[in-house]
C-alpha positions as CSV (number, residue, x, y, z in Angstrom):
1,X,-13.1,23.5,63.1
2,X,-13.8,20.1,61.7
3,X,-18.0,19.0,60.3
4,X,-19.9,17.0,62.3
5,X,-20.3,13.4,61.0
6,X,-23.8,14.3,60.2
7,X,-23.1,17.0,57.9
8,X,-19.7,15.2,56.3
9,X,-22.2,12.3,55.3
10,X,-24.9,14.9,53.8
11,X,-22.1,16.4,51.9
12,X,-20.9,13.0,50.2
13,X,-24.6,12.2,49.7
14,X,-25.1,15.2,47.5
15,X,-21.8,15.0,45.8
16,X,-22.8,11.0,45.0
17,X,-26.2,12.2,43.9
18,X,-24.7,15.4,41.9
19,X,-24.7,14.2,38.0
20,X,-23.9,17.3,35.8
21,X,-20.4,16.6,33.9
22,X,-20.9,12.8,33.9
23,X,-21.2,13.0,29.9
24,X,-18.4,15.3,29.7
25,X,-15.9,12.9,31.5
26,X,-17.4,9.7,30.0
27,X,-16.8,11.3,26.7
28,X,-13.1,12.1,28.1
29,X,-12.6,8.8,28.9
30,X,-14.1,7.1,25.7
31,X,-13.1,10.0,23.0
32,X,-9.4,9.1,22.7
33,X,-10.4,5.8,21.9
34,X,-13.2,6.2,19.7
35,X,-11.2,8.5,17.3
36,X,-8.5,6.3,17.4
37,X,-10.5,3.9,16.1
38,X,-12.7,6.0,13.4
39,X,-8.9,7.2,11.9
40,X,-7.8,3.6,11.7
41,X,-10.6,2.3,9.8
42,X,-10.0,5.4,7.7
43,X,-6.5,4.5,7.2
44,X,-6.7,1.2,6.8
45,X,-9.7,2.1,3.8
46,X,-7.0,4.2,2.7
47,X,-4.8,1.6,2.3
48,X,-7.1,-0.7,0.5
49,X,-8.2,1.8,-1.9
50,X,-4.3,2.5,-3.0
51,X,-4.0,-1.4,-3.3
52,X,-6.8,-1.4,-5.5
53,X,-5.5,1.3,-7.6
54,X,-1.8,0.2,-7.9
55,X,-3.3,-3.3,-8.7
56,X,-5.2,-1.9,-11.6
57,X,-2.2,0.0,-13.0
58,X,-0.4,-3.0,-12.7
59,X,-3.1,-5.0,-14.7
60,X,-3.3,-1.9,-17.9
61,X,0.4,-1.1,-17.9
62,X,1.3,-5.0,-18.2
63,X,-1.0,-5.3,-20.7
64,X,1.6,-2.8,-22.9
65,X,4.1,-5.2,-22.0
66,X,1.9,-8.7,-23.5
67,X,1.3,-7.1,-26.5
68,X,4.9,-6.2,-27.3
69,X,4.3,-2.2,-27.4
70,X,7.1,-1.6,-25.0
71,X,9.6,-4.4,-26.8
72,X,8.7,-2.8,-30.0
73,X,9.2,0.9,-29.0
74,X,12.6,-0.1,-27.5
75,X,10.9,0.8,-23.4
76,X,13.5,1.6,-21.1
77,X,12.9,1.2,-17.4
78,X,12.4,4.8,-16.6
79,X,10.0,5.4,-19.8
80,X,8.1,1.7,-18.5
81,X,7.6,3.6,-15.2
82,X,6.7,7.0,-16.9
83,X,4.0,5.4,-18.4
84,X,3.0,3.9,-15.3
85,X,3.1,6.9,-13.7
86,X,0.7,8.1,-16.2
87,X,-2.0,5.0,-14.9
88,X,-2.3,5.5,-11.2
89,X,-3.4,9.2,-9.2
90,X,-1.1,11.2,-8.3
91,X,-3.4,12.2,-5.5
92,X,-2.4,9.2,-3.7
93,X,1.2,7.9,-4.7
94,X,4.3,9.8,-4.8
95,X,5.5,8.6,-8.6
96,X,9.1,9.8,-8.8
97,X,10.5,8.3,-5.8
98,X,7.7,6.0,-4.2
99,X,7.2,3.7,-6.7
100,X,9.2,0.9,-7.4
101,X,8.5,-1.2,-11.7
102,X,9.7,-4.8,-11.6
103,X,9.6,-6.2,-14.8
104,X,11.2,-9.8,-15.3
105,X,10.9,-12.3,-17.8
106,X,11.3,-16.4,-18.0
107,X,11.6,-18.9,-20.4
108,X,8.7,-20.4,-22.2
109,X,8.9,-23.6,-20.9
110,X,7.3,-23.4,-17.3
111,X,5.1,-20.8,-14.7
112,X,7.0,-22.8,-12.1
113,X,10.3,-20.9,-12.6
114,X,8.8,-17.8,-11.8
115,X,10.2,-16.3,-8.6
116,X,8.2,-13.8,-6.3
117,X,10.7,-12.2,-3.8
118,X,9.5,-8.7,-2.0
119,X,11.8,-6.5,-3.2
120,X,12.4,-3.4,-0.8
121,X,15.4,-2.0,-1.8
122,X,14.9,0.6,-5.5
123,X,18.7,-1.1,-6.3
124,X,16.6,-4.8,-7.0
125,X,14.2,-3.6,-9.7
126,X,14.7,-5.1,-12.8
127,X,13.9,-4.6,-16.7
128,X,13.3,-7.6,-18.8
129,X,10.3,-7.7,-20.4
130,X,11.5,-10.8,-22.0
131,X,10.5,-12.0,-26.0
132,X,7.2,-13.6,-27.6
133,X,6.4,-16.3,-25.5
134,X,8.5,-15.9,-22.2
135,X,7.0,-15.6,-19.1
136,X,6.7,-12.4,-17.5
137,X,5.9,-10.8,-14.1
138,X,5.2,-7.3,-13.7
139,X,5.3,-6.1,-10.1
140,X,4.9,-2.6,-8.8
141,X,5.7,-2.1,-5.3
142,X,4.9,0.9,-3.4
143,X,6.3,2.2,0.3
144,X,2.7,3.7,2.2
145,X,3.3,5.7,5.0
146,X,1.4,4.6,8.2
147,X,0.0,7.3,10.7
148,X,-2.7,5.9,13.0
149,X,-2.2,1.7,12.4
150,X,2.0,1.9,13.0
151,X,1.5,1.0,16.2
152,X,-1.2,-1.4,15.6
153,X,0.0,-3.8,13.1
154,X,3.5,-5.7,12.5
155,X,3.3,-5.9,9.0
156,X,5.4,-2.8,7.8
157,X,8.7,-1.8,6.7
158,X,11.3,-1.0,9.2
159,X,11.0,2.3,8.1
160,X,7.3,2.4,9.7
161,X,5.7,2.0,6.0
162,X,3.4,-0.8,4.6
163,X,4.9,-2.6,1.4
164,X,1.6,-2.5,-1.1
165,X,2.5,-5.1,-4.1
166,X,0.6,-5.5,-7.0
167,X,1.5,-8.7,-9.5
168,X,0.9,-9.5,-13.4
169,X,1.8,-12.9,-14.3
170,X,1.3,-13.8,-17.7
171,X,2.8,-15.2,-21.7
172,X,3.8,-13.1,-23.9
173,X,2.0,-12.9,-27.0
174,X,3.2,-13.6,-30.4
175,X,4.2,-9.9,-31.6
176,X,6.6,-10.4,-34.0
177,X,8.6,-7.6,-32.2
178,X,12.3,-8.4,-30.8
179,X,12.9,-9.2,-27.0
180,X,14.7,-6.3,-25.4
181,X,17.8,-6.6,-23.3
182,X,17.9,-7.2,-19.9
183,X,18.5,-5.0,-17.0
């Protein structure tokens, strides 16, 4: 037996007038959201902070190289790394296979020779941490896997990783020491 039009309309007023589980499907609708957002702007912090940190190894362990301590104690490019390794947390960065040393060095004569290609691939890294007065650049490069922002941002890898790159450009100073071969 169908309701009378009178009671249909009293029913749809009292549902319309009904409020109890209005919060709880506003904060259905508005939750997924919200947390997507809160664990962005935690990754992307994240991010940051690691930047920060590889950028300050980059700076100390360079300084090893200026000197001439790693020309003068014969540094290959796995002990260069090790003590690299030894600069940044291990909390954050995986050291053994995450991190990539780039050490290369140029002639005296000019900064303008320098060149400062991304290097993605382990198999570029090289080891010249050149003689008193070259040029060198130190680069560490670092693969940081991406959770929340992968789909958010079209600067990563194509492995869904963010390339983090931290740069020391600088002379070598007079050290008396012997320039190492290059690898």
């Amino acid at each position: 037996m169908p309701l009378p039009a009178h009671s249909f309309a009293r029913l749809l007023r009292r549902f319309r007038r009904n409020r109890s589980g209005v919060t709880a499907v506003e904060f259905a609708l508005v939750a997924p959201l919200f947390f997507a957002l809160l664990f962005a702007i935690i990754e992307v912090a994240m991010i940051f902070f690691a930047s920060q940190v590889l950028e300050t190894a980059t700076q100390d362990s360079s300084r090893f190289v200026m000197t001439g301590q790693a020309q003068g104690a014969n540094y290959t490019q796995a002990q260069f790394k090790t003590f690299v390794c030894g600069e940044v947390s291990s909390a954050l960065f995986d050291c053994t296979n995450g991190i990539y040393v780039d050490v290369r060095s140029y002639p005296a004569t000019s900064f303008s020779t320098v060149n400062l290609t991304p290097i993605t691939d382990p198999t570029q890294v090289k080891w010249c941490p050149g003689k008193d007065g070259d040029v060198v650049v130190v680069r560490l490069f670092y693969q940081w896997p991406l959770f929340v922002t992968k789909a958010f941002t079209s600067t990563f890898l194509s492995n869904g990783k963010r390339l983090l790159v931290a740069t020391a450009t600088f002379k070598n100073e007079p050290s008396g020491t012997a320039g190492t071969t290059c690898s």
